[in-house]
C-alpha positions in Angstrom: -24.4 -8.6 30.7 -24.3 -11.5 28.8 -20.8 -13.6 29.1 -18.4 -14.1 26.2 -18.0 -18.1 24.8 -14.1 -18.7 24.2 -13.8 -21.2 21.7 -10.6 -23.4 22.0 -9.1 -25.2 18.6 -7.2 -27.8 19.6 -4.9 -28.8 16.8 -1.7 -31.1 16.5 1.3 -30.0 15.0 4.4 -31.8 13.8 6.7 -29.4 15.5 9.7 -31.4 14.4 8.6 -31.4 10.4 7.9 -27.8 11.0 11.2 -27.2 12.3 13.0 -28.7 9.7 11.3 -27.2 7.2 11.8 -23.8 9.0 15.2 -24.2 8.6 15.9 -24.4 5.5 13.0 -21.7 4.9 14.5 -19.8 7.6 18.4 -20.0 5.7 17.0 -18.3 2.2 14.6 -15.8 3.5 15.5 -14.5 7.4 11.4 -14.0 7.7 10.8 -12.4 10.9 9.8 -8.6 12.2 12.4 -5.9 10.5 14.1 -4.1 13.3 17.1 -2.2 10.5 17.5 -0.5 7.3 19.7 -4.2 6.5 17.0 -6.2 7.2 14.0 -3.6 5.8 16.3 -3.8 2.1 16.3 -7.8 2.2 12.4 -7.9 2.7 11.3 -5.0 0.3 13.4 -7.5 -2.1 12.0 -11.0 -1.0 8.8 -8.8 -1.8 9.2 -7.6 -4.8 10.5 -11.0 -5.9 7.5 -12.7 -4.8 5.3 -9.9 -6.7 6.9 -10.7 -9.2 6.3 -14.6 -9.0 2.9 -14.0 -7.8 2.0 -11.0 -10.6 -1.9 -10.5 -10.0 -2.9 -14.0 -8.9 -4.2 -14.1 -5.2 -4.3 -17.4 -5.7 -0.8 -17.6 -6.2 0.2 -20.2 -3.7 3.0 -17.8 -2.9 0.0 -15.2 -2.5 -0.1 -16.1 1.6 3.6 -15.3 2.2 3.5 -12.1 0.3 0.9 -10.9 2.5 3.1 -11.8 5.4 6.4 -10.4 4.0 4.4 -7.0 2.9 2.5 -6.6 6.6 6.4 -6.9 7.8 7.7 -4.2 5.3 4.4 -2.2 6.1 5.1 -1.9 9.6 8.5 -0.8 9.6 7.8 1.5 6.9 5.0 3.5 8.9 6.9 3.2 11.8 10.0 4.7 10.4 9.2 6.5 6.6 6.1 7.9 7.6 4.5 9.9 5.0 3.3 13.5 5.9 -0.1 14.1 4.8 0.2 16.2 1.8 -2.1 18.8 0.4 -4.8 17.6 -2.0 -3.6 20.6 -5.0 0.0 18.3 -4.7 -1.2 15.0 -4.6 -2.8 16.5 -7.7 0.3 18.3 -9.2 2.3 15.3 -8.4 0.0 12.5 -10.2 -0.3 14.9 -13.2 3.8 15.1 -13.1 4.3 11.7 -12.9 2.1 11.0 -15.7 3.2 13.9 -18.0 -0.2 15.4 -18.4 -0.8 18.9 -18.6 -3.8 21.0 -17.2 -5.7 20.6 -20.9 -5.7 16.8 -20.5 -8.3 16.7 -17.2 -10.4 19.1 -19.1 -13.1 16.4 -19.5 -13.0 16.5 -15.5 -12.6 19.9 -15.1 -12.6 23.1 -16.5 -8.7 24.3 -17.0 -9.5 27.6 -14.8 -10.8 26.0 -12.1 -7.9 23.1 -12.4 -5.4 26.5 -11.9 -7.1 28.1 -9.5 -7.2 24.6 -7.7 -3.8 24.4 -8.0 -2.7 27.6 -7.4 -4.4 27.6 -4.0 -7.4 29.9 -4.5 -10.2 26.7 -5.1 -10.4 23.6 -3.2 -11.2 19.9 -4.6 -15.1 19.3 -3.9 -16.0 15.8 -3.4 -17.1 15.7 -6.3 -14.5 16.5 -8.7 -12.5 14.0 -6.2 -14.6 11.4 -7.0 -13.7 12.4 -10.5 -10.6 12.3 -10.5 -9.8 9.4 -7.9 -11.7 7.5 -11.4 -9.5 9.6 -13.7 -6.3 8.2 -11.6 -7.3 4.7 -10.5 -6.4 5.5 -7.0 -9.1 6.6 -3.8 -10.6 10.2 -4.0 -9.7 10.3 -0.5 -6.1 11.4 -1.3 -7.9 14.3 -3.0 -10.2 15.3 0.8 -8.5 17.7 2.8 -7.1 15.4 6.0 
């Protein structure tokens, strides 16, 4: 079995810039792991405020700590709002909802009696048609695969 090379980066810090610098950071934004509902409302804020800095530019130079701040709101979110796999016919119904569209408005996708007997139930979503319609919505077909 061949051995495994550890590779060391040796790098120097100014701990004391750093920490003054952290300070003041520290003072507007309280950036550390979320552990209450308190804390989880001030980062989903500092997020969205920084989306809306950032907008679509991963560039951003914001664009790092909005990766940080959203890993810390993602973690206490799946740990405790976790979302209940839901059945592809109501991830369906629900993105049709949302949007205001009726069954006649996918019938470029697919044909309005199989659309109700999809989602009343009596047909499932073939991959296909899931491919379709993850297009149609902008979003994965995956949501649309039985789990």
């Amino acid at each position: 079995m061949q051995g495994v090379i550890m590779r060391a980066v040796h790098t120097q810090f100014d701990i004391r810039a750093i920490e003054a610098s952290w300070q003041a950071f520290d003072t507007m934004t309280h950036l550390r792991p979320i552990h209450s509902d308190d804390e989880y409302d001030r980062m989903v804020a500092l997020m969205n405020s920084l989306l809306d800095a950032t907008g679509d530019d991963e560039k951003h130079h914001l664009s790092g700590l909005l990766d940080l701040v959203g890993d810390l709101v993602s973690r206490y979110e799946q740990e405790h709002y976790p979302i209940e796999p839901a059945e592809p016919k109501e991830v369906l119904r629900l993105l049709m909802d949302a949007r205001g569209l009726k069954q006649e408005d996918l019938s470029t996708i697919v044909p309005q009696s199989n659309l109700s007997a999809i989602l009343s139930g009596k047909r499932k979503i073939s991959a296909t048609l899931a491919g379709k319609l993850g297009k149609f919505f902008g979003i994965s077909p995956a949501v649309f695969v039985p789990g």
